[in-house]
PAMAR-526615 format. One line per field, with one value per residue: x, y, z of N, C-alpha, C, O in turn; residue number from 0. Coordinates in steps of 0.2 Angstrom, whole numbers, plus 5000, padded with zeros to 4 digits. Example, Ala and Ser with C-alpha at 12.3 -4.5 7.8 and 13.67 -1.06 7.14 Angstrom:
n_px = [5066  5064]
n_py = [4972  4989]
n_pz = [5039  5035]
ca_px = [5062  5068]
ca_py = [4978  4995]
ca_pz = [5039  5036]
c_px = [5066  5064]
c_py = [4984  5000]
c_pz = [5039  5039]
o_px = [5071  5067]
o_py = [4983  5006]
o_pz = [5042  5040]
resi = [0  1]
***
This chain:
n_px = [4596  4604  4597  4588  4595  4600  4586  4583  4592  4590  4578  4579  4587  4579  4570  4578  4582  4571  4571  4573  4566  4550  4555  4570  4568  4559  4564  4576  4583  4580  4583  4597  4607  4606  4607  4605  4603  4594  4593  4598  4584  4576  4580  4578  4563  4561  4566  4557  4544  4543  4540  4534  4524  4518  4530  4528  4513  4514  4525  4520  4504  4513  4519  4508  4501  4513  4518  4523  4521  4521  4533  4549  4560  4574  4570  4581  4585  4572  4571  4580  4577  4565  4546  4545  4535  4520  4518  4517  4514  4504  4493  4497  4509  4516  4516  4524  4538  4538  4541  4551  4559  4561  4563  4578  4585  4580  4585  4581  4583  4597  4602  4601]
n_py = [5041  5034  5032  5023  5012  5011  5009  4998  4987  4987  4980  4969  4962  4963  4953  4941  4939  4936  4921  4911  4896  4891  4881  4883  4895  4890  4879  4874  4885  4881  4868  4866  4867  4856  4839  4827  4829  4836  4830  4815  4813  4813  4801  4790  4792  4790  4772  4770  4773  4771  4774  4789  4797  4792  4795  4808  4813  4807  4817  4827  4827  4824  4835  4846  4842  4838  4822  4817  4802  4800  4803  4797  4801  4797  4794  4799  4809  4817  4819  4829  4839  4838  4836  4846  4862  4865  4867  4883  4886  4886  4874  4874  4880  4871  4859  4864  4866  4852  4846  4852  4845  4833  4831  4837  4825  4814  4800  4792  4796  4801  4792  4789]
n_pz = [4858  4867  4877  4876  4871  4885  4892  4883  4887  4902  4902  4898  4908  4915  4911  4912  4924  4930  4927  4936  4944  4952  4960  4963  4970  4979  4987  4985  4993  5007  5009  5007  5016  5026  5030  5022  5006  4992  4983  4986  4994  4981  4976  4989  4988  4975  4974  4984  4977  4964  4951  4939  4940  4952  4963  4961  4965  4980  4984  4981  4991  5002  5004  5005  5014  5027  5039  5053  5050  5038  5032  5023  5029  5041  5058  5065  5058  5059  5072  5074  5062  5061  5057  5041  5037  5031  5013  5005  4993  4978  4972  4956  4957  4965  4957  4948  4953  4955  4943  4939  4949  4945  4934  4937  4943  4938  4936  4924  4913  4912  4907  4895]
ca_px = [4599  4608  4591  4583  4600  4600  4580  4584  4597  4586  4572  4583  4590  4575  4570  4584  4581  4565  4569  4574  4561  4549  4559  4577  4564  4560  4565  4585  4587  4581  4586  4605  4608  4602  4613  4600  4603  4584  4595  4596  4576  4573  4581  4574  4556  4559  4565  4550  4536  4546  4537  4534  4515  4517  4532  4526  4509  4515  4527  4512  4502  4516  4522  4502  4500  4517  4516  4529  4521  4521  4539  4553  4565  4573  4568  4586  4583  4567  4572  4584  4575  4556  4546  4542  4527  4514  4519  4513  4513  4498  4494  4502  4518  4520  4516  4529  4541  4539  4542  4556  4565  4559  4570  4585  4586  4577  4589  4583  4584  4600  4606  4602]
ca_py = [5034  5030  5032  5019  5008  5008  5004  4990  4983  4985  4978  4964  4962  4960  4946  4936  4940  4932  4912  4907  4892  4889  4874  4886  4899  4888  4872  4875  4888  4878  4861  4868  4866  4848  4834  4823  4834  4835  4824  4808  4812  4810  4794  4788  4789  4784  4769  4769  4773  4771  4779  4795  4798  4789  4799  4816  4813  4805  4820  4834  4826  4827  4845  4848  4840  4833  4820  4810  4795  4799  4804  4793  4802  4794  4796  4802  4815  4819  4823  4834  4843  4840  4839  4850  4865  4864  4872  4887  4886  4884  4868  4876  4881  4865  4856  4867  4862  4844  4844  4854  4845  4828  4835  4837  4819  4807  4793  4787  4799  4805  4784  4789]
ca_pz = [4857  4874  4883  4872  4875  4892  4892  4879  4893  4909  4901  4896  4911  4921  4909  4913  4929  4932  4925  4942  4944  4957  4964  4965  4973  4986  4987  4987  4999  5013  5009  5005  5025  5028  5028  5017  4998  4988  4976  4991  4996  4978  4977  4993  4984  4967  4976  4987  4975  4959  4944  4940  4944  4960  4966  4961  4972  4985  4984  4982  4995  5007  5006  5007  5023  5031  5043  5053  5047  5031  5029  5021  5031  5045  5065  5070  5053  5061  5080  5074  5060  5062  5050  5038  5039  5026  5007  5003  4986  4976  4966  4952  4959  4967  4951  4944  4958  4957  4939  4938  4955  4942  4927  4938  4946  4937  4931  4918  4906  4910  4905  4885]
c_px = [4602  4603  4588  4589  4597  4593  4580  4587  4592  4580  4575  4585  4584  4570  4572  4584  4576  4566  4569  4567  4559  4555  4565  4573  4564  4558  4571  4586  4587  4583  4594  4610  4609  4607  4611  4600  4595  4590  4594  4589  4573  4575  4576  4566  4556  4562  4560  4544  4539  4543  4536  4528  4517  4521  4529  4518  4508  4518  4523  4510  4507  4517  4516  4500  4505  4515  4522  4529  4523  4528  4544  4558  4567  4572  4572  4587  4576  4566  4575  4581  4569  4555  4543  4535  4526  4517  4514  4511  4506  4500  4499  4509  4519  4521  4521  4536  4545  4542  4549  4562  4563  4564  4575  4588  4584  4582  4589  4583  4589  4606  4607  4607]
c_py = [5031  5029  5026  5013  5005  5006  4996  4985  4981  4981  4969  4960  4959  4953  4941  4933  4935  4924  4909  4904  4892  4886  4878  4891  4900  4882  4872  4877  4883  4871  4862  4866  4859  4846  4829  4829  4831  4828  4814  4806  4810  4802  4788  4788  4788  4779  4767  4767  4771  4774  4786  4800  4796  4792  4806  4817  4812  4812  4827  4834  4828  4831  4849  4848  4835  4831  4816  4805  4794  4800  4799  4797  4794  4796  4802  4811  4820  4823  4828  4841  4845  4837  4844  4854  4865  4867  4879  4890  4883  4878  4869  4877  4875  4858  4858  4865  4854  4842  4846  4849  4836  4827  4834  4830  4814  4804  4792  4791  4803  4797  4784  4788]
c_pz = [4863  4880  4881  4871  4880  4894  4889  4885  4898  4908  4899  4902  4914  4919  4911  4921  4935  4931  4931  4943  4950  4963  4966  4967  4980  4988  4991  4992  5005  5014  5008  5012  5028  5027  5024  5011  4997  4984  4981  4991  4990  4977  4982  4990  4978  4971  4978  4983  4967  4951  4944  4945  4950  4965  4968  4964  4976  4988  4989  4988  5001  5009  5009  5013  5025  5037  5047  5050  5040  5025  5028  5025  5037  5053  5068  5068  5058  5069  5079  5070  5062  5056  5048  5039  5033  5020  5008  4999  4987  4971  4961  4952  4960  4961  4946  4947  4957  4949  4938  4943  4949  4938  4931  4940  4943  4931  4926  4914  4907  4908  4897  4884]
o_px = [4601  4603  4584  4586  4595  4593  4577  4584  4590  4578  4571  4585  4583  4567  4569  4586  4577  4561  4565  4562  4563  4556  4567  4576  4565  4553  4572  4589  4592  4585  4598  4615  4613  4612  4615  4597  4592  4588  4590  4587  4568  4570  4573  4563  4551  4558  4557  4541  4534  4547  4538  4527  4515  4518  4528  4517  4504  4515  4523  4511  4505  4517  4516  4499  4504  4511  4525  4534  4526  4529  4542  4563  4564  4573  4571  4587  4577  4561  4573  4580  4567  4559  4540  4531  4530  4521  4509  4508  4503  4504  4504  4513  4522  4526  4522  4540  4550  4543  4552  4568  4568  4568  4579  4594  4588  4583  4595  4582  4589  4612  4611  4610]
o_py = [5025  5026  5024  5007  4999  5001  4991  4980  4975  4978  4965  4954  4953  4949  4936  4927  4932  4920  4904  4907  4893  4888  4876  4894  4904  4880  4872  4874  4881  4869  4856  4863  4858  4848  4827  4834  4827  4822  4810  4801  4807  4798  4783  4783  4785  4781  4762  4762  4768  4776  4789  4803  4800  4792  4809  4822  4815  4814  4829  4839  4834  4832  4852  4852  4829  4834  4811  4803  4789  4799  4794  4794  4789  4802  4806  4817  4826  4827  4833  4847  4850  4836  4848  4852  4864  4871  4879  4895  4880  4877  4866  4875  4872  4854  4855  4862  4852  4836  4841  4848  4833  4823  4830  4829  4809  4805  4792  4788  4809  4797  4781  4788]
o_pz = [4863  4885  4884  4870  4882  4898  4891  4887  4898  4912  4899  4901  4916  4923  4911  4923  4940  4933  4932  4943  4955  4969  4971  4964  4984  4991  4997  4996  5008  5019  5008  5012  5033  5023  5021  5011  4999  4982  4979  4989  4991  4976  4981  4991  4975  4975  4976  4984  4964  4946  4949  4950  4954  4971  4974  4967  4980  4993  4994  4992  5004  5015  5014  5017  5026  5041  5044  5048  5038  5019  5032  5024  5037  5053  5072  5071  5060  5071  5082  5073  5064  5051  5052  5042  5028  5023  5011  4999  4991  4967  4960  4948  4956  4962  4941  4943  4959  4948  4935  4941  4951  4938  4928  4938  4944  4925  4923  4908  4906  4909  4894  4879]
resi = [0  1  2  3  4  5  6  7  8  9  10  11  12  13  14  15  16  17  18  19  20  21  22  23  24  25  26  27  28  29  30  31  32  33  34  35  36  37  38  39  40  41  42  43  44  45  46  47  48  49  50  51  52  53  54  55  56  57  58  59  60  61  62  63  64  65  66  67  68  69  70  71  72  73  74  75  76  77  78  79  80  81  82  83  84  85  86  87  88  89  90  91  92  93  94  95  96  97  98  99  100  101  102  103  104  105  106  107  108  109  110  111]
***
């Protein structure tokens, strides 16, 4: 009975284990540091591009292939950090990613 417990537990445990999302995966750790929050960066492009579609491609694209040109940061951000190296996620992640980092930020559904 105590072995089929502690199996119930562990097995339980490594479920719970697992939800961490993409995006808290690996988004967060390295943007945690920065003096720009992801929360700022997303504002900066819902301002820029303003819809949802239009963010989350422009977003996609970028991670796929950063560019100085193509960054919304600013230049002084850019001397210091750089930009960005390529994702390494696959479409999937990154569309997992961009949804979930969508959900935490986006305005207007937290105005209901």
């Amino acid at each position: 009975m105590i072995k089929i417990l502690f199996l119930l537990f562990s097995f339980t445990i490594a479920i719970f284990s697992k939800t961490e999302t993409v995006y808290e995966r690996n988004c967060v750790p390295c943007h945690r540091y920065q003096p720009a929050s992801l929360e700022k960066m997303f504002m900066t492009y819902l301002k820029t591009y303003s819809g949802e579609l239009s963010v989350k491609t422009t977003l996609k694209e970028f991670l796929k292939n950063p560019t100085e040109k193509d960054s919304l940061m600013s230049e002084i951000f850019l001397d210091r950090f750089s930009v960005k190296d390529k994702t390494t996620l696959s479409d999937k992640e990154l569309d997992e990613a961009l949804e979930r980092y969508w959900e935490l930020y986006n305005v207007k559904s937290k105005l209901k």
